[in-house]
N, CA, C and O atoms as a GROMACS GRO file, in nm:
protein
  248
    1UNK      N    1   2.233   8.369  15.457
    1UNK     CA    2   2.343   8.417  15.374
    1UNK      C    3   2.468   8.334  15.405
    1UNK      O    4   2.488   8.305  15.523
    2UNK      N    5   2.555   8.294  15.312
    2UNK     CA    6   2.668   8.228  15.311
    2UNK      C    7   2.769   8.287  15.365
    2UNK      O    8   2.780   8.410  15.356
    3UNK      N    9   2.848   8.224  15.421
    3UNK     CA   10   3.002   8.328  15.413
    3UNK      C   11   3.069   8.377  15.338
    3UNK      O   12   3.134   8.478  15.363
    4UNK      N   13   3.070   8.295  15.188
    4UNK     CA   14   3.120   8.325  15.160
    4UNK      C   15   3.054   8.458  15.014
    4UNK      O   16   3.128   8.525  14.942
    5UNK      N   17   2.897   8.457  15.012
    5UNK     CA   18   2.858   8.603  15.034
    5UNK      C   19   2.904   8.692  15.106
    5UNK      O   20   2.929   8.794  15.042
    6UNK      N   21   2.919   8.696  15.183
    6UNK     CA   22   2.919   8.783  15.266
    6UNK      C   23   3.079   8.828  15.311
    6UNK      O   24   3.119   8.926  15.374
    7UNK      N   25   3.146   8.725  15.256
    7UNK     CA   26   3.298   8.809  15.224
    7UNK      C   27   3.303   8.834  15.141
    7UNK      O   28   3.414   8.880  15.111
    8UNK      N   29   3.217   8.831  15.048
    8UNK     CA   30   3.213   8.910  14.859
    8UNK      C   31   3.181   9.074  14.888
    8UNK      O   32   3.229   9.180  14.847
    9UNK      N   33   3.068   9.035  14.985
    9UNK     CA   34   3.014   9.189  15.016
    9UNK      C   35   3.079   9.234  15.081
    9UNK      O   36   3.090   9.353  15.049
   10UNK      N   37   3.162   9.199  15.200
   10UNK     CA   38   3.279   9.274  15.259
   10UNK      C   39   3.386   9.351  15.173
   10UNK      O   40   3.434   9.462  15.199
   11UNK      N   41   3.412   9.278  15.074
   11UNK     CA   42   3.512   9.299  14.931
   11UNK      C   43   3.498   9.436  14.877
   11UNK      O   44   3.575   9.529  14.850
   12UNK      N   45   3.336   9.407  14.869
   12UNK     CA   46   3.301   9.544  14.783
   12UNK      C   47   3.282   9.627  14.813
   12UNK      O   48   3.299   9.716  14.729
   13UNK      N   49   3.220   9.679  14.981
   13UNK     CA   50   3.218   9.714  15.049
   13UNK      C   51   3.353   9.810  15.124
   13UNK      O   52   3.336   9.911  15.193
   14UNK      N   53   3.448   9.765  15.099
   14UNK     CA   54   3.590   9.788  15.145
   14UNK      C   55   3.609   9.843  15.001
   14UNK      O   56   3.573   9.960  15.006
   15UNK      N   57   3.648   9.812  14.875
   15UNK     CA   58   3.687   9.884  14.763
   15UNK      C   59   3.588  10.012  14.777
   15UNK      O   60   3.653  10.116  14.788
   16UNK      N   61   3.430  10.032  14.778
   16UNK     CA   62   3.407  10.145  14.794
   16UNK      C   63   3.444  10.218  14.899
   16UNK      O   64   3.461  10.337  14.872
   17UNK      N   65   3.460  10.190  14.999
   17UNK     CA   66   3.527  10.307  15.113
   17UNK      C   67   3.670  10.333  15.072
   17UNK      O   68   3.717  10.444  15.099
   18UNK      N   69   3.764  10.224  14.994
   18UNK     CA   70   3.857  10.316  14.909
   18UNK      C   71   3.831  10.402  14.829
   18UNK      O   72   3.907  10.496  14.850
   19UNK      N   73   3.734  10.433  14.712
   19UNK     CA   74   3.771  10.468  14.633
   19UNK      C   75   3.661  10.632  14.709
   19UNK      O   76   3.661  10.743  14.654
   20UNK      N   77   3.612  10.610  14.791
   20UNK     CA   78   3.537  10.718  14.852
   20UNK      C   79   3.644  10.799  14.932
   20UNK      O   80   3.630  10.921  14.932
   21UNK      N   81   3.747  10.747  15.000
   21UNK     CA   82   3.888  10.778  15.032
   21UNK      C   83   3.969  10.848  14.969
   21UNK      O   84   4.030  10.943  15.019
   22UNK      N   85   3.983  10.795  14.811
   22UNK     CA   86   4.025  10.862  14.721
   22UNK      C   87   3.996  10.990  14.678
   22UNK      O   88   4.071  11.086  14.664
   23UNK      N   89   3.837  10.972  14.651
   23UNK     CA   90   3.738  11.108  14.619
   23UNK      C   91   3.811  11.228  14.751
   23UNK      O   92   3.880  11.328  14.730
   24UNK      N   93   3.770  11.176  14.872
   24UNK     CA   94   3.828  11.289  14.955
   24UNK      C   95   3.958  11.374  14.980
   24UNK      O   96   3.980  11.491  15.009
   25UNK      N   97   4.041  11.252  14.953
   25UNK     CA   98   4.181  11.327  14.925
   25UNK      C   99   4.193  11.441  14.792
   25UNK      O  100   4.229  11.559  14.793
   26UNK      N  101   4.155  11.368  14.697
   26UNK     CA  102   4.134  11.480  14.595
   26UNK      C  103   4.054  11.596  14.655
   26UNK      O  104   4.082  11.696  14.588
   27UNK      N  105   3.980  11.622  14.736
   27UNK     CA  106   3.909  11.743  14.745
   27UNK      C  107   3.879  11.827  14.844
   27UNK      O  108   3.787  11.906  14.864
   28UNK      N  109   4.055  11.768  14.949
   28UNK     CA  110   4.111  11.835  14.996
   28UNK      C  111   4.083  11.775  15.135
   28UNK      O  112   4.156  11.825  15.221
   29UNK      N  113   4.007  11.693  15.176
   29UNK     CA  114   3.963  11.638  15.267
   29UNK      C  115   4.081  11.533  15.312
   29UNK      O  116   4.073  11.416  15.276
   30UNK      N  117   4.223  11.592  15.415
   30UNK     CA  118   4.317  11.450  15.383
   30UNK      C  119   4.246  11.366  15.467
   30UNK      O  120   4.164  11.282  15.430
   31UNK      N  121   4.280  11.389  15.579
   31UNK     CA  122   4.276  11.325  15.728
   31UNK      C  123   4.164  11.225  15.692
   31UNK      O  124   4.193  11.106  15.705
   32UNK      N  125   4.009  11.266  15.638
   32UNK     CA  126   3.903  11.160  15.656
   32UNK      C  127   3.931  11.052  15.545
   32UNK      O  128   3.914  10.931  15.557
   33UNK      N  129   3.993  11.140  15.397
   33UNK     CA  130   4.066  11.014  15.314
   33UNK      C  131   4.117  10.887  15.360
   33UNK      O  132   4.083  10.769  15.355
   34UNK      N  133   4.228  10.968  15.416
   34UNK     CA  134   4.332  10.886  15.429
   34UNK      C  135   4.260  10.780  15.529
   34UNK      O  136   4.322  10.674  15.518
   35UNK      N  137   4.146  10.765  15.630
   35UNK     CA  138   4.147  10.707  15.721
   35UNK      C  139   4.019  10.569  15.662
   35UNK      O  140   3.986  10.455  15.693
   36UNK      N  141   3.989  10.660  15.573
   36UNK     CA  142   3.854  10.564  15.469
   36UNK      C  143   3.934  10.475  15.378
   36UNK      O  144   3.907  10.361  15.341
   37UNK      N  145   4.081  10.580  15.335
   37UNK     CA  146   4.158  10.454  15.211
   37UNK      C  147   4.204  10.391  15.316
   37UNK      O  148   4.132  10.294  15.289
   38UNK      N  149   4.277  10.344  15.442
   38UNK     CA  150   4.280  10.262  15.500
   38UNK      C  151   4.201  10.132  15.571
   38UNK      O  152   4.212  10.012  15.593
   39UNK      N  153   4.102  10.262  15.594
   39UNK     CA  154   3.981  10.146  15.619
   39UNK      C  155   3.983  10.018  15.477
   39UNK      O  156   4.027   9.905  15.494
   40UNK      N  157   3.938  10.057  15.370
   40UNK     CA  158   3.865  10.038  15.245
   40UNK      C  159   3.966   9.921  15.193
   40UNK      O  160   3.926   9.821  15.134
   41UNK      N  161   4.117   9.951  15.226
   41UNK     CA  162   4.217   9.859  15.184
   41UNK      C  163   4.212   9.756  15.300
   41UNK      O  164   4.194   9.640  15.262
   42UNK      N  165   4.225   9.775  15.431
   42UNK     CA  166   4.221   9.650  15.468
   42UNK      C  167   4.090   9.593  15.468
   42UNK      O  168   4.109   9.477  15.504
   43UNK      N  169   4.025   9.602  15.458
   43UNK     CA  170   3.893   9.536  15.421
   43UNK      C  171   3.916   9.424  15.313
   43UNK      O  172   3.906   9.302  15.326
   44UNK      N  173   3.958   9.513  15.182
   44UNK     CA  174   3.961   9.431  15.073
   44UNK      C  175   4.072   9.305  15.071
   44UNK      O  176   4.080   9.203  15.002
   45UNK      N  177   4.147   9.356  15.173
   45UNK     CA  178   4.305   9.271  15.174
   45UNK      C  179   4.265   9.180  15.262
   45UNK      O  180   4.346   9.089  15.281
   46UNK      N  181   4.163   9.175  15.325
   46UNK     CA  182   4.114   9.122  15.479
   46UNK      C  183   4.019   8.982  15.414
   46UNK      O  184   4.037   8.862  15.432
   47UNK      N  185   3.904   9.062  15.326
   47UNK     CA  186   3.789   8.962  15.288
   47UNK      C  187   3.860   8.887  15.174
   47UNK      O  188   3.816   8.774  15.151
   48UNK      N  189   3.958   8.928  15.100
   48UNK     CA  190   4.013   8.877  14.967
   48UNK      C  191   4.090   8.732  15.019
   48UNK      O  192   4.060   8.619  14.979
   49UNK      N  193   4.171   8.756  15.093
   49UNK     CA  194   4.302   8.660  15.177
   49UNK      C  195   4.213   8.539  15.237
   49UNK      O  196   4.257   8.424  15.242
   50UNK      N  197   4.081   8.574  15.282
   50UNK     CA  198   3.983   8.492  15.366
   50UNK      C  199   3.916   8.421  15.235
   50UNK      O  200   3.914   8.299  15.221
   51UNK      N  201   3.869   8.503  15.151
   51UNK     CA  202   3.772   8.412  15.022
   51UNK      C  203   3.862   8.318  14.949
   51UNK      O  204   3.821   8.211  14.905
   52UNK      N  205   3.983   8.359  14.935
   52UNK     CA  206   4.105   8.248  14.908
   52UNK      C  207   4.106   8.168  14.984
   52UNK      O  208   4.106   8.059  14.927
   53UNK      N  209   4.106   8.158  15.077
   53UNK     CA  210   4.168   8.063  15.223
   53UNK      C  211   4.049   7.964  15.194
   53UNK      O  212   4.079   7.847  15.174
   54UNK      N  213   3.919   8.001  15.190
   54UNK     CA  214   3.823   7.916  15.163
   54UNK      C  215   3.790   7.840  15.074
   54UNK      O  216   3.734   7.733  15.096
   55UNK      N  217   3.820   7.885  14.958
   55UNK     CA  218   3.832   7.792  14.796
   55UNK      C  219   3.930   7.717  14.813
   55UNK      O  220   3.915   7.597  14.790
   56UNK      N  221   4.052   7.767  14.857
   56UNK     CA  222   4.173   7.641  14.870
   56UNK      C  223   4.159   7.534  14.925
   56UNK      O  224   4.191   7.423  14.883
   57UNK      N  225   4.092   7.573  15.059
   57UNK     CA  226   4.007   7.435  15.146
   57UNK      C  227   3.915   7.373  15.069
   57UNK      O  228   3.935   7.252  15.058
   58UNK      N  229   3.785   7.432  14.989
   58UNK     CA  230   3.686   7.361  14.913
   58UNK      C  231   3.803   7.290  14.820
   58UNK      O  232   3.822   7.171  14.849
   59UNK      N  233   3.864   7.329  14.741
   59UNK     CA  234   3.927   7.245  14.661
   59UNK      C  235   3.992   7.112  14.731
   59UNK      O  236   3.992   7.000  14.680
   60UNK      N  237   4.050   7.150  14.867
   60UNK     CA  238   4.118   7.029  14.891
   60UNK      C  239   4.047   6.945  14.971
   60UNK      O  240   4.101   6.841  15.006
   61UNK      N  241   3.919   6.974  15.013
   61UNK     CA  242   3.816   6.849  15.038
   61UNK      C  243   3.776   6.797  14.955
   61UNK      O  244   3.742   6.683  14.987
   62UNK      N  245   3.753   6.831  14.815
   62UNK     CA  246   3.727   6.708  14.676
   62UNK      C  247   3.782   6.622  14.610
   62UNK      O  248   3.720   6.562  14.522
   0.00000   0.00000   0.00000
């Protein structure tokens, strides 16, 4: 598997533990929400910033 699979799947991976975050806050569940929408966001902010970082480099080795 590539890396940069595998920061795709980190991506998506992290948006669902947000939006599973979300689900919980709505249903009264704060504390585990809130700790899954944190999780779930830096994930996405984490693998997103990194899959950039890497195309910018592929681009500027060609």
């Amino acid at each position: 598997m590539k890396l940069g699979s595998k920061l795709r799947m980190l991506f998506y991976v992290g948006a669902m533990l947000s939006l599973f975050g979300i689900g919980l806050i709505l249903m009264g569940e704060r504390a585990a929400g809130i700790l899954l929408l944190i999780a779930g966001v830096s994930a996405v902010v984490i693998s997103f910033s990194l899959l950039k970082a890497f195309m910018f480099a592929d681009i500027r080795e060609k």
